[in-house]
DRENDO-1510 file (C-alpha; in Angstrom, 1 decimal, always signed):
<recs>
REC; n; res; u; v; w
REC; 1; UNK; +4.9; -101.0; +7.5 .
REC; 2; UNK; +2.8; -103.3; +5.6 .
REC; 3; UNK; +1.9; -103.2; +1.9 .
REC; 4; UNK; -1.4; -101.9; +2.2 .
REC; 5; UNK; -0.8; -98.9; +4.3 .
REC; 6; UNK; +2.5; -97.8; +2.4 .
REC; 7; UNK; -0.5; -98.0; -0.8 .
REC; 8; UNK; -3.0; -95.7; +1.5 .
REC; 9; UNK; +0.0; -93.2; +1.8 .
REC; 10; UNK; +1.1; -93.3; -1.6 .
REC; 11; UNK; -2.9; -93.0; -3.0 .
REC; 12; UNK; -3.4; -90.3; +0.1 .
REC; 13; UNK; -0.1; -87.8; -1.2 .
REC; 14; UNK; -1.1; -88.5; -4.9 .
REC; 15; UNK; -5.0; -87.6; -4.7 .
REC; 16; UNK; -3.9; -84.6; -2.1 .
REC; 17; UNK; -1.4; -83.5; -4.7 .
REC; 18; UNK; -4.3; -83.0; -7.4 .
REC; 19; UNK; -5.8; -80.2; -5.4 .
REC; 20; UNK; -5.5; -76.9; -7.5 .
REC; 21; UNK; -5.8; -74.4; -4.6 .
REC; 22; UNK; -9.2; -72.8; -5.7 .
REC; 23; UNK; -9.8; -72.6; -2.0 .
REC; 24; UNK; -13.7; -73.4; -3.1 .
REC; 25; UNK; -13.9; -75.7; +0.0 .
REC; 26; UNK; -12.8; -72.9; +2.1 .
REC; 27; UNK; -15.9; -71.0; +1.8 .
REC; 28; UNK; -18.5; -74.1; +2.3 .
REC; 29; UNK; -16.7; -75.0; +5.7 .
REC; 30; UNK; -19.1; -74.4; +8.8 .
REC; 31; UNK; -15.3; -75.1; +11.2 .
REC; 32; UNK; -13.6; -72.3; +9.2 .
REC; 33; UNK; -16.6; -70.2; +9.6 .
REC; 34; UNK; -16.9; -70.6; +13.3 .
REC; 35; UNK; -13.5; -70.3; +13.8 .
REC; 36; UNK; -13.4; -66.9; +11.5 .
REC; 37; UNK; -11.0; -68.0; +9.1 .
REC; 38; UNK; -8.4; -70.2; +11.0 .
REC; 39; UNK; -6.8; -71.6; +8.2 .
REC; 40; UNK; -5.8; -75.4; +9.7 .
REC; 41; UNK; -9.7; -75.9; +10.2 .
REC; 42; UNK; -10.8; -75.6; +6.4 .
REC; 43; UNK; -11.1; -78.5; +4.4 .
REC; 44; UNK; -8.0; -76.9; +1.8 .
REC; 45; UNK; -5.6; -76.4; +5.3 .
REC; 46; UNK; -6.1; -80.2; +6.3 .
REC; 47; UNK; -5.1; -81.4; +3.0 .
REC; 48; UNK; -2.0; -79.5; +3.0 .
REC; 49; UNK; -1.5; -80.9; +6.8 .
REC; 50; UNK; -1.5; -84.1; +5.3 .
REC; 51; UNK; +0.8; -83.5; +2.2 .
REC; 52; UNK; +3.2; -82.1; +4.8 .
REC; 53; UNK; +2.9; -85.1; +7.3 .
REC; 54; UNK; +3.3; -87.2; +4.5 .
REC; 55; UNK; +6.4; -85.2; +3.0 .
REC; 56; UNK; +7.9; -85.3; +6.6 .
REC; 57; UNK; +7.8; -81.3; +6.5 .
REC; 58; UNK; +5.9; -81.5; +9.3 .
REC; 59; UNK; +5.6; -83.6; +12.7 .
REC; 60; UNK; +2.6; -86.1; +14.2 .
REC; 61; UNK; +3.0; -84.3; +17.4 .
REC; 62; UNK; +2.8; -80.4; +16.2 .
REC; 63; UNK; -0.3; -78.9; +17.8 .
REC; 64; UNK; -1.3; -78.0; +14.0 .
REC; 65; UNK; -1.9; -81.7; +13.2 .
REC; 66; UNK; -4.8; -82.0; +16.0 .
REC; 67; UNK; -6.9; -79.9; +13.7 .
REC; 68; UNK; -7.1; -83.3; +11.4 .
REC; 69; UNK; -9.3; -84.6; +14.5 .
REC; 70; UNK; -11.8; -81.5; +14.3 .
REC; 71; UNK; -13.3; -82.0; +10.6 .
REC; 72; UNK; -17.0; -83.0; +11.1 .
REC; 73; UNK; -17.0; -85.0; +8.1 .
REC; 74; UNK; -20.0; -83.0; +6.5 .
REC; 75; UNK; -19.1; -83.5; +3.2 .
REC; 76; UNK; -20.0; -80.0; +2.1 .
REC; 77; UNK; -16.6; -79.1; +0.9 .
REC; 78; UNK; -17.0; -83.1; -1.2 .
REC; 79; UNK; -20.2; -81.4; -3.4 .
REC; 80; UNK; -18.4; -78.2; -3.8 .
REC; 81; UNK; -15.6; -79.9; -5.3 .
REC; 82; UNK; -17.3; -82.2; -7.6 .
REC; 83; UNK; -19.1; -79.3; -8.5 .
REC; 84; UNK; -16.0; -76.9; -9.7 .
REC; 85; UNK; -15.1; -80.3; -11.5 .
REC; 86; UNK; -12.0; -81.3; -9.3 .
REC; 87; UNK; -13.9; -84.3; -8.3 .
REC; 88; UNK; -12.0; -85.0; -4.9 .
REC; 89; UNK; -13.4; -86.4; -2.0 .
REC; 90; UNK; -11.7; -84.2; +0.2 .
REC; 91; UNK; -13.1; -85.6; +3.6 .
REC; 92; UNK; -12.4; -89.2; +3.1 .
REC; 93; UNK; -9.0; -87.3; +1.9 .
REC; 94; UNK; -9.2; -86.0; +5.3 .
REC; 95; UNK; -10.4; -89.1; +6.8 .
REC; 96; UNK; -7.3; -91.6; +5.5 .
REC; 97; UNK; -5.0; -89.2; +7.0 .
REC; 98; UNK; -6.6; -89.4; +10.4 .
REC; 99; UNK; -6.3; -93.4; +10.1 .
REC; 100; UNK; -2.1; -93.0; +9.3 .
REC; 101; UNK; -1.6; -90.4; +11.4 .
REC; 102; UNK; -3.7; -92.2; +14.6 .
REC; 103; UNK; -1.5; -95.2; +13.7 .
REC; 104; UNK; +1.5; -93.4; +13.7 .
REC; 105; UNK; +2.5; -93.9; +9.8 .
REC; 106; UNK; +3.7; -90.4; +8.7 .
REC; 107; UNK; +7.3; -89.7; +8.3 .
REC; 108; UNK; +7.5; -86.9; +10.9 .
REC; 109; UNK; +6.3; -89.7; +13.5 .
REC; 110; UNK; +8.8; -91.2; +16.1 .
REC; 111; UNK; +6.3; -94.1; +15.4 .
REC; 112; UNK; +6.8; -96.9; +12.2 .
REC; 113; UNK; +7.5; -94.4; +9.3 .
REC; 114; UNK; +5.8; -94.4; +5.7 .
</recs>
């Protein structure tokens, strides 16, 4: 893998890792809402996706990962954060791990590895 995507991955697990589980996000989420309360489609669910992807707990090809594909990219759960004073950009969080995991570059992949 080249440079620059192992440096997406490594930025991608480090901001994920700053999340502090307020589950904030959870609430603003019109998916979670319509989906009463499936946990994969709130904005705090795809971030652990993605630390789990990245950690190789989890592989590219478990139905769970698909839910990645299914955030609107509203940016409700972006405001909400900033607001509590996290300060994460949760859905271009959410949006870097679609581009590794479309490309194959999570360690649970049978694709190039991270």
């Amino acid at each position: 893998m080249d440079v620059k995507r192992q440096e997406i991955a490594d930025t991608l697990l480090r901001e994920v890792a700053k999340c502090r589980a307020c589950r904030f996000c959870v609430d603003m989420c019109s998916l979670y809402q319509a989906t009463e309360g499936v946990e994969s489609m709130a904005p705090y669910g795809r971030l652990q996706i993605i630390k789990c992807l990245l950690n190789g707990a989890l592989d590219e090809d478990d139905p769970i990962v698909y839910s990645l594909y299914s955030c609107l990219q509203c940016g409700r759960c972006d405001g909400l954060c900033q607001a509590k004073g996290q300060n994460l950009e949760v859905s271009y969080l959410i949006r870097l791990g679609k581009y590794l995991l479309s490309h194959g570059l999570v360690k649970g992949g049978h694709d190039e590895k991270v």
